[in-house]
DRENDO-1510 file (C-alpha; in Angstrom, 1 decimal, always signed):
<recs>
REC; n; res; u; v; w
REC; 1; UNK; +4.2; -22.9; -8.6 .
REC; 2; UNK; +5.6; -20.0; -6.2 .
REC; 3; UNK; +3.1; -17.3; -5.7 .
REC; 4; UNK; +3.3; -14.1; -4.6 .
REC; 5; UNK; +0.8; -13.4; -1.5 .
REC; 6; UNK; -1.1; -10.0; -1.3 .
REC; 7; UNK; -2.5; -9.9; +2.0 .
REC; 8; UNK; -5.0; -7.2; +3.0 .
REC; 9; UNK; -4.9; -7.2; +6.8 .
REC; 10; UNK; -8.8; -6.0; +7.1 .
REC; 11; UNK; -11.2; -7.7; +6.6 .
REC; 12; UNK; -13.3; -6.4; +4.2 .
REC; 13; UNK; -13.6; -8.3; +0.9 .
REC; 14; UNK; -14.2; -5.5; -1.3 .
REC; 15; UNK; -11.2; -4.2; -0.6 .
REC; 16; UNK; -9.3; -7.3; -1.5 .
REC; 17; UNK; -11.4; -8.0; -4.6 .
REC; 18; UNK; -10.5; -3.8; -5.6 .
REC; 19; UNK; -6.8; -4.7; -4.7 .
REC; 20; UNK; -7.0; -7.8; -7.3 .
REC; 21; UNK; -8.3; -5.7; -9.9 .
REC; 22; UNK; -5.7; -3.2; -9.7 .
REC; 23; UNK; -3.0; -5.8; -9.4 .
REC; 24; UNK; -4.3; -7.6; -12.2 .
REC; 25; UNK; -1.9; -6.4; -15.1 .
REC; 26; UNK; +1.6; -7.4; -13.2 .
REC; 27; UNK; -0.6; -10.7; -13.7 .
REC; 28; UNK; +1.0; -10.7; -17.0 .
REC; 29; UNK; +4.6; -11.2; -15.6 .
REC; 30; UNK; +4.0; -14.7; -15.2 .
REC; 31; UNK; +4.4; -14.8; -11.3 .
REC; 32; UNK; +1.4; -16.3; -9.9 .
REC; 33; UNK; -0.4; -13.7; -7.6 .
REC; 34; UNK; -3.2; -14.7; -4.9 .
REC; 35; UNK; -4.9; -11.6; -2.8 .
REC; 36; UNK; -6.3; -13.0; +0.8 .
REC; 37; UNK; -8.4; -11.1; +3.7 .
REC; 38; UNK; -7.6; -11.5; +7.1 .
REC; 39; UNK; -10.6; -12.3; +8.0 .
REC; 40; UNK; -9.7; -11.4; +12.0 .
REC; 41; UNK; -9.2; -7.7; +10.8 .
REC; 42; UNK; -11.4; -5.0; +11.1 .
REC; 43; UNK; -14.0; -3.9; +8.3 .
REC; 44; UNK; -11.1; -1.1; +8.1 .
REC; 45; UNK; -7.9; -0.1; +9.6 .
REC; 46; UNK; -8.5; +3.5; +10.5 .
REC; 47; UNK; -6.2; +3.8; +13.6 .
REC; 48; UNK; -2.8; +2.7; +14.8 .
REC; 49; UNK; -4.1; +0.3; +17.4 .
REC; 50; UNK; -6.6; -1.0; +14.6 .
REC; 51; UNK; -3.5; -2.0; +12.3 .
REC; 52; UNK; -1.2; -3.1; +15.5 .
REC; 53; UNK; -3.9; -5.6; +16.4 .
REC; 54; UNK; -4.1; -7.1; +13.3 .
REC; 55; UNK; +0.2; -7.9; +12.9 .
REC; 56; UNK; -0.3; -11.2; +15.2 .
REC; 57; UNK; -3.1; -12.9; +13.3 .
REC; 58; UNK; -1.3; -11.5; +9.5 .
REC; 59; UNK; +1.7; -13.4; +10.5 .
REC; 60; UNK; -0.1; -17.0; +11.3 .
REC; 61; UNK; -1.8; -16.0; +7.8 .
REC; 62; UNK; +1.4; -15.5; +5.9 .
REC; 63; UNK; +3.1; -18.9; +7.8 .
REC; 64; UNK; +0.2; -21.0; +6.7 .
REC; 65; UNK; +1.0; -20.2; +2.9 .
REC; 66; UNK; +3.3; -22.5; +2.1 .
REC; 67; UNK; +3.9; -21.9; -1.7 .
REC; 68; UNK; +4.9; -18.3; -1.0 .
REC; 69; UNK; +7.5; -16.2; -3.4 .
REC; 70; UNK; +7.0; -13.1; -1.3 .
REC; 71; UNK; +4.5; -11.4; +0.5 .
REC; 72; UNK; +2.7; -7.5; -0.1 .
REC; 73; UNK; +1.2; -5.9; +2.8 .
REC; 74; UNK; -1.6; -4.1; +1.2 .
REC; 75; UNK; -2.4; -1.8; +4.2 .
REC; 76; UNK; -1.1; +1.8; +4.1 .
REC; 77; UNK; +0.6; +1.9; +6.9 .
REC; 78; UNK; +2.6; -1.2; +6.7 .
REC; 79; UNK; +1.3; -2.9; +9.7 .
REC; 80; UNK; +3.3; -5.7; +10.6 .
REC; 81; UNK; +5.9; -4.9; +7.8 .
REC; 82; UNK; +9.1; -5.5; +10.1 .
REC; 83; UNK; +7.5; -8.2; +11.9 .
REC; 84; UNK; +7.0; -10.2; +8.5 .
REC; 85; UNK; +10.5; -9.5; +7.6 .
REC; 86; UNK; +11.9; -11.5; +11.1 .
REC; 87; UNK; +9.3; -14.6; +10.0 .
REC; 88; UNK; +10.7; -14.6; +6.5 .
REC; 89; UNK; +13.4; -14.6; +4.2 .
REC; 90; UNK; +11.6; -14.5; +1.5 .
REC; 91; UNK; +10.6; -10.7; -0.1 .
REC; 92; UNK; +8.3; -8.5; +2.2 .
REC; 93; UNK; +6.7; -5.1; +0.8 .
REC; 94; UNK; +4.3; -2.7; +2.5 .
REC; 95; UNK; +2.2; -0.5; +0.2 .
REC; 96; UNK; +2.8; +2.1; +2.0 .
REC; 97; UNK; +6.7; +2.1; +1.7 .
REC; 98; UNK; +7.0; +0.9; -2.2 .
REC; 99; UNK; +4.4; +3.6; -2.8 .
REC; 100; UNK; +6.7; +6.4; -1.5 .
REC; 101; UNK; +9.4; +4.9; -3.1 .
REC; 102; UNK; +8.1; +5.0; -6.6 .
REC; 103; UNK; +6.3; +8.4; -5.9 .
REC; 104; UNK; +10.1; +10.0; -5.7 .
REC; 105; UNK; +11.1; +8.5; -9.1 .
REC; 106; UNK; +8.3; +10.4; -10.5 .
REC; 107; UNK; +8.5; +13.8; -9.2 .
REC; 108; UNK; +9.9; +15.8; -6.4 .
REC; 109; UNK; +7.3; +16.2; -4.1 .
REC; 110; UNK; +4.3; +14.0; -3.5 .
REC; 111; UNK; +1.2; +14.3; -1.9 .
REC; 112; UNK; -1.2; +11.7; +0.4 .
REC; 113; UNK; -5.0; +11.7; +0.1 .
REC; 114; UNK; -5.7; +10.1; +3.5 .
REC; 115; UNK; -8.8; +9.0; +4.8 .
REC; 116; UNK; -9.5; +10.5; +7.9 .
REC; 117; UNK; -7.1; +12.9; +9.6 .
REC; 118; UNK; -5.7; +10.5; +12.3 .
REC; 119; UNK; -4.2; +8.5; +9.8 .
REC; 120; UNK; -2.0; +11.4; +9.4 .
REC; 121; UNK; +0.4; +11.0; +12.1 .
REC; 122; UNK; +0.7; +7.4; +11.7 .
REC; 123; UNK; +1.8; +8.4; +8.0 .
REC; 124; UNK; +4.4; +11.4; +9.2 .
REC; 125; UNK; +5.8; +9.1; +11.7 .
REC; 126; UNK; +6.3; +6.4; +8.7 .
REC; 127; UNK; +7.9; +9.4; +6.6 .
REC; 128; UNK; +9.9; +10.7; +9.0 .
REC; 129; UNK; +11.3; +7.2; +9.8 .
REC; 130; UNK; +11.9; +6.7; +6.0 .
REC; 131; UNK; +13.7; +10.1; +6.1 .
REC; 132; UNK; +11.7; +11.8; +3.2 .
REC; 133; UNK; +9.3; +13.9; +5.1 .
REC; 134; UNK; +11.4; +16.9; +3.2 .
REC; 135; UNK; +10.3; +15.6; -0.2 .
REC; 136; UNK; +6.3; +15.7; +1.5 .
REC; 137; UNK; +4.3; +18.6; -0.1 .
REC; 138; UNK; +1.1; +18.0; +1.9 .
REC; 139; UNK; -1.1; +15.0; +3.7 .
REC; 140; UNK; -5.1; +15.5; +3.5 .
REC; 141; UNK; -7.8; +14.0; +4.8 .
REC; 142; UNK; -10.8; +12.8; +3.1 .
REC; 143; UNK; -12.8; +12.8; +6.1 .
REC; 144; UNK; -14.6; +9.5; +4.4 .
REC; 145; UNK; -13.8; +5.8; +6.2 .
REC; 146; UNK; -12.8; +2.6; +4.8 .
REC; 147; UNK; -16.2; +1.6; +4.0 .
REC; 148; UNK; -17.1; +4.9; +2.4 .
REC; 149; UNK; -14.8; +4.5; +0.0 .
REC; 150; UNK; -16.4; +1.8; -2.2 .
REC; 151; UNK; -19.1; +4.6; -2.8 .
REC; 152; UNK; -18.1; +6.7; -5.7 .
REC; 153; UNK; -20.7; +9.5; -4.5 .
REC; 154; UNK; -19.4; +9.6; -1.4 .
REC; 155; UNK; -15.3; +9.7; -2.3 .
REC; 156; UNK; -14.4; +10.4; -6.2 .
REC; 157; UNK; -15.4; +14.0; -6.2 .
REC; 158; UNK; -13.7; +14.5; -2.6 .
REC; 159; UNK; -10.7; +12.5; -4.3 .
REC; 160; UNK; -10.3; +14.7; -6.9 .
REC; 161; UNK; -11.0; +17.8; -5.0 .
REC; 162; UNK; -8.2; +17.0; -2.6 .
REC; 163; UNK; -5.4; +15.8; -4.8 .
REC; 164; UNK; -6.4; +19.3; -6.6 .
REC; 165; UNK; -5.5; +20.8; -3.7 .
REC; 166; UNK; -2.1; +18.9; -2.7 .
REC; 167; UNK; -1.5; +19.9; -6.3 .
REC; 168; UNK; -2.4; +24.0; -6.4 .
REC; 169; UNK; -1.9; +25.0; -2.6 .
REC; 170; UNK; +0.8; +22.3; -1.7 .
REC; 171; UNK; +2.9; +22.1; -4.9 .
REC; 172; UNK; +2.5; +18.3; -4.3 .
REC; 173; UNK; +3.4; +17.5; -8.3 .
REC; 174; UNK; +2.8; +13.4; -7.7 .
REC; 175; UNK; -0.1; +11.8; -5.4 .
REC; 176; UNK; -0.3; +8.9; -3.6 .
REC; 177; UNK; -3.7; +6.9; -2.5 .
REC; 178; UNK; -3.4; +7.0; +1.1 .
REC; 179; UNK; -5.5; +3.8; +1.5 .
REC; 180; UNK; -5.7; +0.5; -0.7 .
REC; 181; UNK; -9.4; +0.9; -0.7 .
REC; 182; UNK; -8.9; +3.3; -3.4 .
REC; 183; UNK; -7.5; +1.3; -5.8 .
REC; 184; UNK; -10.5; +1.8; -8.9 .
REC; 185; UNK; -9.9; +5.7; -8.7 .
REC; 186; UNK; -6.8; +6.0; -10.0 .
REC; 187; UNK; -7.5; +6.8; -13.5 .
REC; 188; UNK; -10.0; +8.9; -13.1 .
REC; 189; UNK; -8.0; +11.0; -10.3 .
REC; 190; UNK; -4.9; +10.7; -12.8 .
REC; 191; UNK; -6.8; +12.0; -15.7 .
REC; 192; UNK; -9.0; +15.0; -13.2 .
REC; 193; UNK; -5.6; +16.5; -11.5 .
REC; 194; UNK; -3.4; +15.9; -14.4 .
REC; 195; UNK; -0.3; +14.2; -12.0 .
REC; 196; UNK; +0.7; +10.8; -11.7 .
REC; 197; UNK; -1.0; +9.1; -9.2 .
REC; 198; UNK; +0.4; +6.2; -7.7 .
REC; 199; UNK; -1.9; +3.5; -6.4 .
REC; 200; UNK; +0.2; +2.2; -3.4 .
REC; 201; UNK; -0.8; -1.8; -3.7 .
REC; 202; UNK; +0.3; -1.2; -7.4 .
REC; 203; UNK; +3.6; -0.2; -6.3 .
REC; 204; UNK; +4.2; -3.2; -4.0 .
REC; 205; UNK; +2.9; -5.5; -5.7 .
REC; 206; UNK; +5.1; -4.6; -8.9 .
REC; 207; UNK; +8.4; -3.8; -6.0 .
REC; 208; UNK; +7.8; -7.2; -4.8 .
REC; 209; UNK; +7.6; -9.0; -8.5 .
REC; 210; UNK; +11.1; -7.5; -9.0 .
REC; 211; UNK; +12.5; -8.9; -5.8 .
REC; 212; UNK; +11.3; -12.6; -6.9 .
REC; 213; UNK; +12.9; -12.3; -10.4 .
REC; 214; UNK; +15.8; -10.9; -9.3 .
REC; 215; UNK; +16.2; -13.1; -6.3 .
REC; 216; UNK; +16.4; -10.2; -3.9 .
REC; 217; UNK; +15.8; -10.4; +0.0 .
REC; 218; UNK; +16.5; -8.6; +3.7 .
REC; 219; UNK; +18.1; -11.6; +4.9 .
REC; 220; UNK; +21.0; -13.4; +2.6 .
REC; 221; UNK; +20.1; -17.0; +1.9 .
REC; 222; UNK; +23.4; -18.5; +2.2 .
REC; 223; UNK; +26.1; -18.9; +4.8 .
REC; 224; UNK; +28.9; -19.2; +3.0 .
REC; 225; UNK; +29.8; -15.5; +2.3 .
REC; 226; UNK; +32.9; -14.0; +3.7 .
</recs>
C-alpha cells in the first residue's frame, strides 16, 4: 500500500520516535504513514549549513522509498523542500511551511518558540519569502539545543515561559513549535498559555494526507491538458 514518508533529516532517533507519536492520530485516516532518520544527519540541525548539508543525502533517502504517496519534511526549516519537489511529483510538505499555513487559519498573528537564536534568521528569511512576516507577532529563542529538548527540566518551563511571552509582550494570539523536537509539549504548552499551539510535523503531516486524498501535486501528472 502507498505510504506517506515522514522523514526527519537529523539523525537523532528520539526525535523521530516523538514525531511518530505526534503523528500518530492522522494514523486513523487510513493512509499508511512510516517516520525514517537520516541517519547521515546531524544529532540536530541547529544552523543553515547543518540543514543545507543534509538535502543531498534526504533526497537519495526519499528516492530509495519506492512505495511513497508523499513525503513530509519534518525539519523546521524545510531543508531540501524545493529540491524534493524537482525529484518528485508526488506531494512534498515541509513542517515549517504547513505550520505557518495552518497557524493563519487560527488566528492573526502567530508566534515561533525557536531553539537557539540563530535559527531566527533562517525562519524570517523563510517568512519573508512566504510573504507573511506582517502577520509575525514575535520569534524567541529558547536558548536550549536539539538534544536538550527531550529533557522536560530543561525545556517545558522555558516553553511555557516563552510562548507566555509571544503571547503578553508580542500579541502573538497562536504559537508555533519552532522545532519538531517539541512535538510531546504541545498540550501542556496549549493548556499553560491558553492559545492554540500548532505542532509543525502535525501540520504537515495532516497538509500532506489531504494532498494524497485529493490527488493534489506541484507538477500535473498528465500531458494532455490544453
Amino acid at each position: 500500500m502507498k505510504t506517506l514518508i515522514v522523514i526527519n533529516p537529523n539523525s537523532s532517533q528520539a526525535v523521530t520516535d516523538g514525531i511518530d507519536i505526534a503523528i500518530d492520530p492522522l494514523r486513523s485516516f487510513g493512509v499508511p504513514i512510516r517516520c525514517l532518520t537520516l541517519a547521515e544527519g546531524p544529532p540536530g540541525i541547529e544552523s543553515q549549513r547543518q540543514a543545507d548539508l543534509t538535502i543531498a543525502p534526504m533526497l537519495n533517502l526519499a528516492a530509495a522509498q519506492k512505495d511513497a504517496a508523499g513525503f513530509v519534511i519534518a525539519c523546521f526549516g524545510d531543508p531540501g523542500l524545493h529540491a524534493l519537489r524537482d525529484q518528485t511529483g508526488l506531494p512534498v510538505v515541509g513542517i515549517q511551511e504547513a505550520a505557518v499555513m495552518t497557524a493563519l487559519t487560527l488566528g492573526q498573528r502567530f508566534g515561533v518558540i525557536a531553539i537557539l537564536p540563530p535559527s531566527i534568521p533562517r525562519h524570517l528569511r523563510a517568512f519573508g519569502a512566504m510573504g507573511v512576516l506582517y502577520r509575525l507577532a514575535g520569534d524567541r529563542a529558547l536558548g536550549l539545543g536539539v538534544a536538550d529538548l527531550a529533557d522536560p527540566n530543561k525545556s517545558l518551563d522555558a516553553m511555557i515561559a516563552t510562548g507566555k511571552r509571544l503571547r503578553d509582550e508580542d500579541g502573538a494570539n497562536v504559537l508555533i513549535m519552532g522545532c519538531a523536537g517539541m512535538a510531546h509539549y504541545r498540550d501542556p504548552l496549549q493548556h499553560a498559555t491558553g492559545l492554540p499551539v500548532v505542532e509543525p510535523s502535525q501540520a504537515a503531516t495532516s497538509m500532506a494526507l489531504g494532498q494524497i486524498q485529493l490527488g493534489l501535486s506541484h507538477k500535473l501528472q498528465r500531458t494532455d491538458y490544453a
